[in-house]
N, C-alpha and C positions, 0 to 999 in steps of 0.2 A: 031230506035236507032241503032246506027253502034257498033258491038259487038266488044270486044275488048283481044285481048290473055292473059292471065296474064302469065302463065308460066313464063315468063323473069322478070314478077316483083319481087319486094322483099317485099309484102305485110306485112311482120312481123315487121320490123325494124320501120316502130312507133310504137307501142303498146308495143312492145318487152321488153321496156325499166322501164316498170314500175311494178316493184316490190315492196313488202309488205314497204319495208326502203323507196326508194323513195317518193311512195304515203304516207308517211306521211306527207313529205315535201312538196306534189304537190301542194296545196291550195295557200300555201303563196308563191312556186317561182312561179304560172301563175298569180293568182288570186291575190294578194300580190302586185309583184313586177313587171311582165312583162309586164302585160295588160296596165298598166299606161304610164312605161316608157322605154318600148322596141315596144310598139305597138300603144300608145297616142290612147287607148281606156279604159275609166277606166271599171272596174269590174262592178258598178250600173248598165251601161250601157246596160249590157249582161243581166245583172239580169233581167231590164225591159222590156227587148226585151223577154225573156223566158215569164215570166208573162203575156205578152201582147196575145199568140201568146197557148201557154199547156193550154190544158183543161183536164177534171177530167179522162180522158181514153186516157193514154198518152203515148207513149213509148221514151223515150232515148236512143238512140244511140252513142256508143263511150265515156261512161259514166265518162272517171275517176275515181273520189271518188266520184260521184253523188255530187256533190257541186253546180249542177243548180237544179234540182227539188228538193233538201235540203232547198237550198233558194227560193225556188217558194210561193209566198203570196196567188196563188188562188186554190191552189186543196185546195176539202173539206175532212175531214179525213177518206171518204169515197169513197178513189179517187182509181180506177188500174194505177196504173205506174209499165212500161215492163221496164227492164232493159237487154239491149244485146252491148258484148263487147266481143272481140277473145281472151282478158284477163281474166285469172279466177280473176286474185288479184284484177284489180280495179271491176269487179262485187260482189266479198264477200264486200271490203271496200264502194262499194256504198249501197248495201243491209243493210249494218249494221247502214249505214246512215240514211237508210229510213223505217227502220222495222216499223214505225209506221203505217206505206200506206199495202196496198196490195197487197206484192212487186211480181213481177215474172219476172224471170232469164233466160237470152237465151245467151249462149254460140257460137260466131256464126261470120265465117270470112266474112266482105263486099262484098267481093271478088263474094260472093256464093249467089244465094236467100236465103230467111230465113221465106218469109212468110208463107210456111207449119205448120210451128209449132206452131204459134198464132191466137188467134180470133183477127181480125186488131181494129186498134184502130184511135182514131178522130182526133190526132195530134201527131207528129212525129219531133225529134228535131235532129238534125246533128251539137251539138257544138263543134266547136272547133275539127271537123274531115276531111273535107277535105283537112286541108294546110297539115296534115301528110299523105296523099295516095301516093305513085309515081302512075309514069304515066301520060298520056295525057288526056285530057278536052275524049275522048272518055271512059276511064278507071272511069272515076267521075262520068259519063252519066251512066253505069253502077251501080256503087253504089247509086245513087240517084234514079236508076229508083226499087233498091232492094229496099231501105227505104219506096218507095210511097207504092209498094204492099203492105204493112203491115200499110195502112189506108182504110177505108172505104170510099165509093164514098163521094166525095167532100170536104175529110178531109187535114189539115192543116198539111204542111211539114213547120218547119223553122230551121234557124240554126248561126249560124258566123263562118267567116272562116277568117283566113292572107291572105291575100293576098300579091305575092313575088312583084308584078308591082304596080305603081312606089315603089323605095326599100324605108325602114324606111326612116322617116326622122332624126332621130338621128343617130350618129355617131354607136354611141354602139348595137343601133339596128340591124344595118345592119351588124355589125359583130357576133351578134347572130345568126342573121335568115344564116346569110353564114354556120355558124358553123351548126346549124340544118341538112342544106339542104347534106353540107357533109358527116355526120353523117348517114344521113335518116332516122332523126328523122322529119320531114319538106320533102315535096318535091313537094313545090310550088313556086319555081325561075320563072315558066315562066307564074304564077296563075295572071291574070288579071279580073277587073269588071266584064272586055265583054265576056271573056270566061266560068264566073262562069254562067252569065245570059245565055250563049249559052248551057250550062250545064241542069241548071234548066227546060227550056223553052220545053226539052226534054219531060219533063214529068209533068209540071207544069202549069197551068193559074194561071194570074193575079199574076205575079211574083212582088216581088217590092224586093228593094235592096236598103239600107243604107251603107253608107261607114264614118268610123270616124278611121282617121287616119289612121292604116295598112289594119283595120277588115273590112270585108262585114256584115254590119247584112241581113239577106234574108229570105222570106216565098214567100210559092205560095200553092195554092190548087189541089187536084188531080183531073185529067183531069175526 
């Protein structure tokens, strides 16, 4: 894997943006309203893709409000779900989501390895974190190859991601995801299929990749 500088990124500016107010709101403007008609993937969709993919020793990455393992139908209530995000707010709002589970908390920038601190686990979920990294397909290869360490041999990495190529097909869409990408809240303008699959393949077998509308749905196994 070709290692990559961050110094010059701006690693914070997506995550940054989500405070105790916002996250209350977050559900309904992604989950709500985006996913359907800024990104022509609806929410079920994610949902089933999660469910199909987390098993009962699971860690989440990039959590939000924890609004995918909140809606996961297959953990039993006997389940360890890891929770790690460079957010403290969206890890307390997903924690308090999920108190009912087994919850454990890792505080912990992409950017950096992170599997020291955990016993790994059998599947591993990246929703909705790639389209907000900057950086190049080399900077993801990175992050993806931190997420893997933190599974046990032959354990399931999945996730969805925007992708910026080809742009929304709605009008409105593509003046969102512009807006994002300025902001760097987003910084997937140049995020294609082939590039995520070049991504994955990194540190992945038996990658497979769905695409509905903007979103990549994706798993692969550790090598």
């Amino acid at each position: 894997m070709t290692s990559t500088n961050t110094d010059n990124l701006d690693v914070d500016s997506g995550h940054k943006i989500y405070t105790p107010r916002l996250l209350r709101w977050y559900d309904l403007i992604v989950h709500g309203v985006s996913n359907r008609w800024f990104w022509s993937c609806p929410t079920s969709m994610l949902e089933a893709w999660f469910d199909e993919h987390a098993t009962d020793n699971h860690l989440d990455i990039g959590v939000g409000t924890g609004f995918f393992p909140d809606h996961c139908s297959v953990f039993s209530p006997n389940a360890r779900i890891g929770l790690l995000d460079a957010n403290p707010n969206c890890l307390a709002a997903a924690a308090a989501k999920l108190k009912r589970y087994q919850v454990e908390t890792y505080e912990a920038n992409l950017a950096e390895p992170f599997d020291s601190q955990m016993v790994p686990f059998t599947s591993v979920s990246l929703m909705y974190v790639l389209h907000c990294l900057p950086g190049d397909v080399a900077f993801r290869q990175q992050v993806v190859a931190h997420a893997t360490s933190a599974l046990v041999a032959e354990g399931k990495l999945f996730g969805a991601t925007i992708l910026g190529q080809p742009r929304p097909g709605s009008w409105l869409g593509r003046q969102v995801m512009a807006s994002y990408n300025r902001k760097g809240i987003f910084g997937n303008e140049e995020d294609t299929q082939a590039s995520l699959r070049e991504v994955l393949e990194t540190c992945l077998v038996e990658v497979e990749i769905e695409q509905l509308g903007s979103v990549a749905l994706f798993a692969g196994r550790k090598h």
